[in-house]
C-alpha positions as CSV (number, residue, x, y, z in Angstrom):
1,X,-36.5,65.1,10.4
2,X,-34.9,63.3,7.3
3,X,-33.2,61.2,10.0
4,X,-36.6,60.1,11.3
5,X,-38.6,59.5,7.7
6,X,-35.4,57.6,6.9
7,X,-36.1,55.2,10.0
8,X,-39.5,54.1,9.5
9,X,-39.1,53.0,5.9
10,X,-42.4,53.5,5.5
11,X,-43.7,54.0,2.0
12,X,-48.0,54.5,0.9
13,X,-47.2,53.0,-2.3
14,X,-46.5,49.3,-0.8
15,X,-50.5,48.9,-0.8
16,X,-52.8,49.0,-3.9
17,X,-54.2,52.7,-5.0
18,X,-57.0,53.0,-2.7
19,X,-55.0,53.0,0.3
20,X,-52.2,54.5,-1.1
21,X,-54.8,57.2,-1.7
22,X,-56.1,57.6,1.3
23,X,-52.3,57.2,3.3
24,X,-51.1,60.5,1.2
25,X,-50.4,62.5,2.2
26,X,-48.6,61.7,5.3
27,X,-50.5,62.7,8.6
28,X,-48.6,62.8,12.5
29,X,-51.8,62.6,14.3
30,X,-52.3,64.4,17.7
31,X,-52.2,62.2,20.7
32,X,-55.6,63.3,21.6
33,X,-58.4,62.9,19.3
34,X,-58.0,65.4,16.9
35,X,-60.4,66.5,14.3
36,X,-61.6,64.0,10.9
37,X,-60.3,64.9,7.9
38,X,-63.7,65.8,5.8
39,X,-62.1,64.9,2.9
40,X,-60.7,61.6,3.5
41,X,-64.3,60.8,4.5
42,X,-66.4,59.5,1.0
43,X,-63.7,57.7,-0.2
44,X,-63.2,55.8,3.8
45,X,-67.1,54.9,3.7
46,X,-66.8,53.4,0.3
47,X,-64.1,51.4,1.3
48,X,-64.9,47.7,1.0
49,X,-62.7,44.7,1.9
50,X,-62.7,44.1,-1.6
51,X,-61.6,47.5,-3.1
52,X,-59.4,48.0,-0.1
53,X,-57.0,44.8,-0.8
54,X,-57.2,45.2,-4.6
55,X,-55.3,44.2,-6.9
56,X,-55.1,41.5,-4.2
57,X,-57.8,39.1,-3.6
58,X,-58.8,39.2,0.2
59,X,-57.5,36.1,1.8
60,X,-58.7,37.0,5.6
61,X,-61.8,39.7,6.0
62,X,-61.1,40.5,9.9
63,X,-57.5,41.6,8.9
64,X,-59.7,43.5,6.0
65,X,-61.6,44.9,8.5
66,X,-58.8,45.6,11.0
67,X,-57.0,47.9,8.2
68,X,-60.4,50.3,8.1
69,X,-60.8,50.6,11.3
70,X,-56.9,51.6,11.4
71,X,-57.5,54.1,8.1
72,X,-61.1,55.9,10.1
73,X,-58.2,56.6,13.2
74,X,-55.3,57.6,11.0
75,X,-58.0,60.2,9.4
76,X,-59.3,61.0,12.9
77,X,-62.5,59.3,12.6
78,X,-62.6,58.0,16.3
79,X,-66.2,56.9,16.5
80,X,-66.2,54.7,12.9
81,X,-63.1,53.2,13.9
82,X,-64.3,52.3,16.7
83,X,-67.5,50.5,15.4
84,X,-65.3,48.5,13.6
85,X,-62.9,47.8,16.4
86,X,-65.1,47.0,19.3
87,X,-66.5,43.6,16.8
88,X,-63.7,42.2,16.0
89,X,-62.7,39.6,18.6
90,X,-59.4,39.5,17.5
91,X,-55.8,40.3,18.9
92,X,-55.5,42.8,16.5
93,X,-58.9,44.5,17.1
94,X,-58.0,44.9,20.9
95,X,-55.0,46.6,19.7
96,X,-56.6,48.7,17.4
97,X,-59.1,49.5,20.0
98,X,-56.8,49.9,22.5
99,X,-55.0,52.4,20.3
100,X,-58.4,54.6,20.0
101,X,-59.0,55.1,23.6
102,X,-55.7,56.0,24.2
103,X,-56.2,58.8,21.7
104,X,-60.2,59.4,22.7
105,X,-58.4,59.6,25.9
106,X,-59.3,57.0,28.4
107,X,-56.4,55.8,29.4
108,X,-57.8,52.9,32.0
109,X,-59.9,51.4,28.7
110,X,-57.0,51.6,26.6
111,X,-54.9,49.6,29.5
112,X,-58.2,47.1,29.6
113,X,-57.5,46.3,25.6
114,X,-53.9,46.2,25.5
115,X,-54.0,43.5,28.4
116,X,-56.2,41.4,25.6
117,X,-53.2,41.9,23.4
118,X,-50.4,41.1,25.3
119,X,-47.2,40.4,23.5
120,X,-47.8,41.1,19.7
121,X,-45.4,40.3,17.0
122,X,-44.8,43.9,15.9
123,X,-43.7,44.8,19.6
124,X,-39.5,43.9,19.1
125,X,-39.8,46.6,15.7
126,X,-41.9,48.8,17.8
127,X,-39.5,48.8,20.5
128,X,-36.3,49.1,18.5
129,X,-37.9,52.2,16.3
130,X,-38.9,53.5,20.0
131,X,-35.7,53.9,21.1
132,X,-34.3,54.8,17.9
133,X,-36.8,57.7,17.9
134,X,-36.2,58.7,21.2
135,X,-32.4,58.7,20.7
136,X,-32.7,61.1,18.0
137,X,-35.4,63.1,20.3
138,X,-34.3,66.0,22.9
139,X,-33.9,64.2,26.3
140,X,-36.8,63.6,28.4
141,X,-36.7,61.9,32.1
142,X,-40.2,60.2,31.4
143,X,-39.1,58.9,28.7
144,X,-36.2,57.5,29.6
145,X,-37.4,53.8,29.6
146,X,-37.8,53.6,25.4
147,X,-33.8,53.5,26.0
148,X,-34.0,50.2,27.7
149,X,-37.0,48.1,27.4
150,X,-36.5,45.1,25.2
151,X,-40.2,44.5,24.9
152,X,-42.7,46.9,23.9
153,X,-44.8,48.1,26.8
154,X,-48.2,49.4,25.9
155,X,-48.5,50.6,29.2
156,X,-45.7,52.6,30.0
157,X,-46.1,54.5,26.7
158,X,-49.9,54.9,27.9
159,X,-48.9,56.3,30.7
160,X,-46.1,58.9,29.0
161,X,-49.0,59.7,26.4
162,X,-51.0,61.0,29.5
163,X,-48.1,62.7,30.7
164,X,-47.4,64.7,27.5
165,X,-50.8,65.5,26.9
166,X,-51.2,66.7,30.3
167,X,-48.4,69.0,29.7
168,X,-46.1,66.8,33.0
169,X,-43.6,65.9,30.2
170,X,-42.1,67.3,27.2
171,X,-42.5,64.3,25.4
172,X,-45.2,65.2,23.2
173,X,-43.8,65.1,19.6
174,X,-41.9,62.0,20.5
175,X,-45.0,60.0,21.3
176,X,-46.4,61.2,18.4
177,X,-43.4,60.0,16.1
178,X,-43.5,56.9,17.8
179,X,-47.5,56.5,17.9
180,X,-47.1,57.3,13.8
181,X,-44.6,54.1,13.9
182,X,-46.9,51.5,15.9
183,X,-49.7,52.8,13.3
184,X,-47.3,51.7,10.4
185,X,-46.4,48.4,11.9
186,X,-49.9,47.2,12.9
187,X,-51.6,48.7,9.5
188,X,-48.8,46.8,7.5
189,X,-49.4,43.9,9.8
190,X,-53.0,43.4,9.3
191,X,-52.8,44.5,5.8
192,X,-50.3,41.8,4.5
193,X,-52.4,39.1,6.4
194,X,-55.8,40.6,4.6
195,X,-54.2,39.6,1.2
196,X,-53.6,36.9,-0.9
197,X,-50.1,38.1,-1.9
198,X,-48.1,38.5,1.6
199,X,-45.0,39.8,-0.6
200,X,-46.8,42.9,-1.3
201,X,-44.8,46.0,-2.0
């Protein structure tokens, strides 16, 4: 496990204290939908743009906007991520809105967004921590592809988070690990593009 928190480098305090706050502690959300964290809800809907970039000033509000819909999924809030999600016209909207349905599940709309998104610039780190994760993970036949693939496929991993929920793979925590990662990438993503200060953290 130390192995794995070692690999995604990932740290809450690289944002400014509201998120930081709402990021700890850490969460490994289901595959399916799972159930919203009450708690995590008042301080989510008082979230602006604003409060959620500071110190920072906010340099790009759909970025902004992209980072609360990503906060309402990592807390499990599927339906107020998803109002944000489905406005934003966006490459990173379709992701995170692909992202959703893949966790709502409905697998062929998560497929329809991902084809908006295409190649993304977090998908060579995405890939690499993939196959990182699944080297460290028991072996799995299904998942045999996160060994080779030089590009991220959203597909393919649709496809083995169906599986593994649907109990034809023993997968399951692996795609979870590995969903967790493409969370981190795309939220750090977004957020660094939603401030003024791109050397955050």
């Amino acid at each position: 496990m130390e192995k794995v928190r070692a690999m995604s480098r990932f740290s809450s305090q690289g944002y400014g204290p509201a998120v930081a706050a709402l990021l700890a502690p850490e969460r490994l959300n289901e595959l399916g939908p799972g159930t919203p964290n009450r708690v995590a809800g008042e301080p989510l809907a008082s979230l602006s743009a604003e409060s959620l970039a500071a110190p920072h000033a906010v340099v790009d509000r759909r970025m902004a906007a992209a980072c609360q819909s990503a906060l309402w999924l990592y807390h499990d809030f599927l339906d107020e991520s998803h109002a944000i999600s489905q406005e934003l016209d966006t490459i990173e909207g379709s992701y995170w809105h692909g992202i959703l349905h893949r966790r709502e599940p409905d697998y062929t709309n998560a497929k329809y967004w991902f084809r908006r998104v295409g190649s993304h610039p977090i998908g060579p780190e995405l890939a690499a921590a993939a196959r990182a994760l699944a080297e460290a993970a028991p072996a799995d036949r299904s998942a045999e592809f996160l060994n080779t693939q030089a590009e991220w496929d959203h597909f393919r991993f649709v496809d083995l988070c169906q599986a593994a929920t649907a109990g034809r793979s023993a997968a399951e925590l692996l795609c979870r690990r590995i969903q967790q990662r493409e969370w981190e990438l795309l939220f750090d993503y977004c957020y660094r593009r939603a401030c003024a200060d791109a050397a955050l953290g």
